[in-house]
N, CA, C and O of each residue as an XYZ file, in Angstrom:
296
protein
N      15.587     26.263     66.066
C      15.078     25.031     66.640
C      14.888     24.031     65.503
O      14.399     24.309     64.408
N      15.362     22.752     65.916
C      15.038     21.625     64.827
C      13.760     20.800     65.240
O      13.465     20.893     66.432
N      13.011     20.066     64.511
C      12.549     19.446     64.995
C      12.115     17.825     64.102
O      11.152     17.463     63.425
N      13.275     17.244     64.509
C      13.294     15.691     63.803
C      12.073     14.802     63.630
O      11.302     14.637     64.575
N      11.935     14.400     62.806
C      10.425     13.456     62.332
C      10.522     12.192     61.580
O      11.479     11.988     60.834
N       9.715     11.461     61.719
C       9.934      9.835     60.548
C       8.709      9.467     60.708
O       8.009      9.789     61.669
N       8.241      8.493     59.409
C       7.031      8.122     59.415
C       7.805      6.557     58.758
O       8.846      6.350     58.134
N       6.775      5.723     59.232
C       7.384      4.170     58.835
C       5.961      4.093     57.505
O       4.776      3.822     57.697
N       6.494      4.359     56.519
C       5.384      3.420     55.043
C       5.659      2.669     54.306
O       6.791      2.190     54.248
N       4.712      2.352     53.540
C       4.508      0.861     53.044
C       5.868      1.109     51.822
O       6.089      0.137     51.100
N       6.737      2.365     51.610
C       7.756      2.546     50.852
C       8.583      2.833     51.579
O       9.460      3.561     51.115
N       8.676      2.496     52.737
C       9.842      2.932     53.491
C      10.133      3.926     54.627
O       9.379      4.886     54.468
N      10.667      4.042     55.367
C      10.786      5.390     56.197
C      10.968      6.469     56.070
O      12.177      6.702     56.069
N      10.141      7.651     55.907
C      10.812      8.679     55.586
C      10.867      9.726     56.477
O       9.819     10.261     56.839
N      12.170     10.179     56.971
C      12.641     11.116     57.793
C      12.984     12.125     57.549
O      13.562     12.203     56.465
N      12.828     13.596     58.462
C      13.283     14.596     58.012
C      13.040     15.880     59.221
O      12.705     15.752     60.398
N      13.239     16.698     58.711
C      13.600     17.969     59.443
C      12.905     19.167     59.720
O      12.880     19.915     58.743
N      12.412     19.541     60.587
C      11.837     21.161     60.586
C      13.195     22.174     60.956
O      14.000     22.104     61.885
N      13.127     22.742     60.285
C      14.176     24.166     60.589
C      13.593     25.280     61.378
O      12.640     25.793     60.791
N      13.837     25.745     62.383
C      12.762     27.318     62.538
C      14.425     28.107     63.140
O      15.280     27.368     63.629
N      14.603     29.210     63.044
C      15.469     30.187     63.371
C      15.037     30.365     64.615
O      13.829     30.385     64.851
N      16.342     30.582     65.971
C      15.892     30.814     67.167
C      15.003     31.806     67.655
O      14.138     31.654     68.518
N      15.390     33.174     66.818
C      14.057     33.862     67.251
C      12.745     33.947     66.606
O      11.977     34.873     66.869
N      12.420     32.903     65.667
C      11.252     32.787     65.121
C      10.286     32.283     65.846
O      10.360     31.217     66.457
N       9.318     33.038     65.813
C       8.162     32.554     66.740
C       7.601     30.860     66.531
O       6.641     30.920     65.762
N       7.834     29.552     66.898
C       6.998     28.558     66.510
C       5.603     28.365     65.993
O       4.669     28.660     66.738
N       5.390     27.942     64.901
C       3.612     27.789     64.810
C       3.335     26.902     65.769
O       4.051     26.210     66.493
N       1.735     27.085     65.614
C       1.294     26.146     66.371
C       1.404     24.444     65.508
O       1.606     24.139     64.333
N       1.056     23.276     67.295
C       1.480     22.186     66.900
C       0.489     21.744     65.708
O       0.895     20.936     64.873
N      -1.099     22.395     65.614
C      -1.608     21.597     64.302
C      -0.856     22.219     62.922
O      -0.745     21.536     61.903
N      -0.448     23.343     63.002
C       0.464     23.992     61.955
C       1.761     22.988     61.619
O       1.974     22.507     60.506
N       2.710     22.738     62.991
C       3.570     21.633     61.981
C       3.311     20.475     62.092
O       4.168     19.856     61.462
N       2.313     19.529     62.726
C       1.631     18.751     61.629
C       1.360     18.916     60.445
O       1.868     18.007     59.787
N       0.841     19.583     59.866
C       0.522     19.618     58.565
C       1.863     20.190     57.738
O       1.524     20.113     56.557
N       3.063     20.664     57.789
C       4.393     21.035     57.462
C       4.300     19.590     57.686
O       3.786     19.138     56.663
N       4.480     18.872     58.306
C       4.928     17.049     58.490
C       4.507     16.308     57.032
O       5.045     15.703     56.105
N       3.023     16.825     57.519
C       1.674     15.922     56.169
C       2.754     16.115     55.352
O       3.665     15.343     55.053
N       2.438     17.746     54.887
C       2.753     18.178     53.970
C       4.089     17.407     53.015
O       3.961     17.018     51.854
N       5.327     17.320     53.827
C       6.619     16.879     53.297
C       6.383     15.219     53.101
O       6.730     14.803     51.996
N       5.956     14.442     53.831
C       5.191     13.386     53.498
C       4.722     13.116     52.636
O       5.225     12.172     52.026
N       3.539     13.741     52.088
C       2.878     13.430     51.011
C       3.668     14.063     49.624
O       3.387     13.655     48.497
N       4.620     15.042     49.858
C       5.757     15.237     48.517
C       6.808     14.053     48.535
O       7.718     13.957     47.712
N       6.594     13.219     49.503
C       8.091     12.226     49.430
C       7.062     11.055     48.357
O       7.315     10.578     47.251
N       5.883     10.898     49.244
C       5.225      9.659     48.191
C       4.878      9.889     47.377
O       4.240      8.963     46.877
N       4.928     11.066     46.602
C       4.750     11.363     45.463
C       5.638     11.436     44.477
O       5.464     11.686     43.285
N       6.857     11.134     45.231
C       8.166     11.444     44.676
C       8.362      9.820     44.355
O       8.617      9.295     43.271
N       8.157      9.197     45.664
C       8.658      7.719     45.208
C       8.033      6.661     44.270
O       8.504      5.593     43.878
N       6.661      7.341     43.978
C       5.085      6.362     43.570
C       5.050      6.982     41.902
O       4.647      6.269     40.983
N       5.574      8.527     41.667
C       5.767      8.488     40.295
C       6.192      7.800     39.171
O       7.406      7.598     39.192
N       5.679      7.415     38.299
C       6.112      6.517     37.166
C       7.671      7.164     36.462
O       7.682      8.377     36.251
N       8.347      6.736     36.277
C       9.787      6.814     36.262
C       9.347      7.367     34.472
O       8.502      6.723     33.850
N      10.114      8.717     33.769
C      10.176      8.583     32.653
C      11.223      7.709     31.251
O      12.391      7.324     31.302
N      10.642      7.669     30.592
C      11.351      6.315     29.505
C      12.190      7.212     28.720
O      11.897      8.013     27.833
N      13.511      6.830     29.353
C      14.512      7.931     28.435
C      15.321      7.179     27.075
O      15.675      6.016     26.881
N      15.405      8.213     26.393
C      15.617      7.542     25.191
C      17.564      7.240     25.548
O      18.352      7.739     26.352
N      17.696      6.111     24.394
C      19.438      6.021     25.430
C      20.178      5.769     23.752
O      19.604      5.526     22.690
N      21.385      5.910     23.997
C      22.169      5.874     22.920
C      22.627      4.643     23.193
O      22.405      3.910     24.156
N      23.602      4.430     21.794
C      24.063      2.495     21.900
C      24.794      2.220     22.992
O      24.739      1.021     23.265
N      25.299      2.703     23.550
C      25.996      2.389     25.309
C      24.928      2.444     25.942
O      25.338      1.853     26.941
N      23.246      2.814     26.321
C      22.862      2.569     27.361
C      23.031      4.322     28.073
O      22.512      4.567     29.162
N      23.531      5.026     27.571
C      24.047      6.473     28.353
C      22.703      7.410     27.857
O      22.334      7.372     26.683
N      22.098      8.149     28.753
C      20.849      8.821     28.380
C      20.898      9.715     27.542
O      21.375     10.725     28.058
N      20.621      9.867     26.410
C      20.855     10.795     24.904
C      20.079     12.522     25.719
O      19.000     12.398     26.299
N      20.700     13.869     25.665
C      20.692     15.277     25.659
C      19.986     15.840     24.395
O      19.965     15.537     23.202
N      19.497     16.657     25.067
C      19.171     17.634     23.429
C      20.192     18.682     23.818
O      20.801     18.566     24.881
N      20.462     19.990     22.767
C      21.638     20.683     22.893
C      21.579     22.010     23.561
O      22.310     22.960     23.284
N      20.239     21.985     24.857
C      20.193     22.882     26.159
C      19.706     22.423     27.066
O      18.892     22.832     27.894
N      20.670     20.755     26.779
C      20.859     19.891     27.896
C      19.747     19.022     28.708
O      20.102     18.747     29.854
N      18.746     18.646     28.406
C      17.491     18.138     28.364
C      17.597     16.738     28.307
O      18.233     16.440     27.296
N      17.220     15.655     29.009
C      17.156     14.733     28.853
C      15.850     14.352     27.751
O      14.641     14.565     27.846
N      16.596     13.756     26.778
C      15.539     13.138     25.727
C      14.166     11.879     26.015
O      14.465     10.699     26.195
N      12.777     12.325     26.021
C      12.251     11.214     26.581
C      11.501     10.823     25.671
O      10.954     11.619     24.908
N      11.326      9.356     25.585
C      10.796      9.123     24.400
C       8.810      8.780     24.640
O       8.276      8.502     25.714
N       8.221      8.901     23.501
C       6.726      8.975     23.745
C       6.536     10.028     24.260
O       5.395     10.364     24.576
């Protein structure tokens, strides 16, 4: 069973998906509410994070360390 969702915020809409396997028993509805909250509050946390300051080489191309790591500076 799917069960499609969207929330309209002040960053935008964010939509998404419950998965449950047909013979999986459903939780209850305050249970996926909070699976809802839950993915919700990882999206605005995702979008509201301060972006890190990557260090860049003379093209502008984001400089690696050599097990592939983006270099960040500060």
């Amino acid at each position: 069973m799917k069960i499609d969702f969207a929330f309209n915020t002040k960053y935008g809409t964010f939509s998404d998906a419950l998965n449950f396997e047909d013979d999986q028993p459903l939780p209850s509805d305050v249970e996926i509410e909070a699976m809802k909250a839950q993915r919700l509050a990882n999206w605005i946390s995702h979008v509201t994070a301060p972006q890190p300051n990557y260090v860049l080489d003379a093209d502008g191309n984001i400089v690696f360390d050599a097990d592939g790591n983006a270099l960040i500076q500060g």
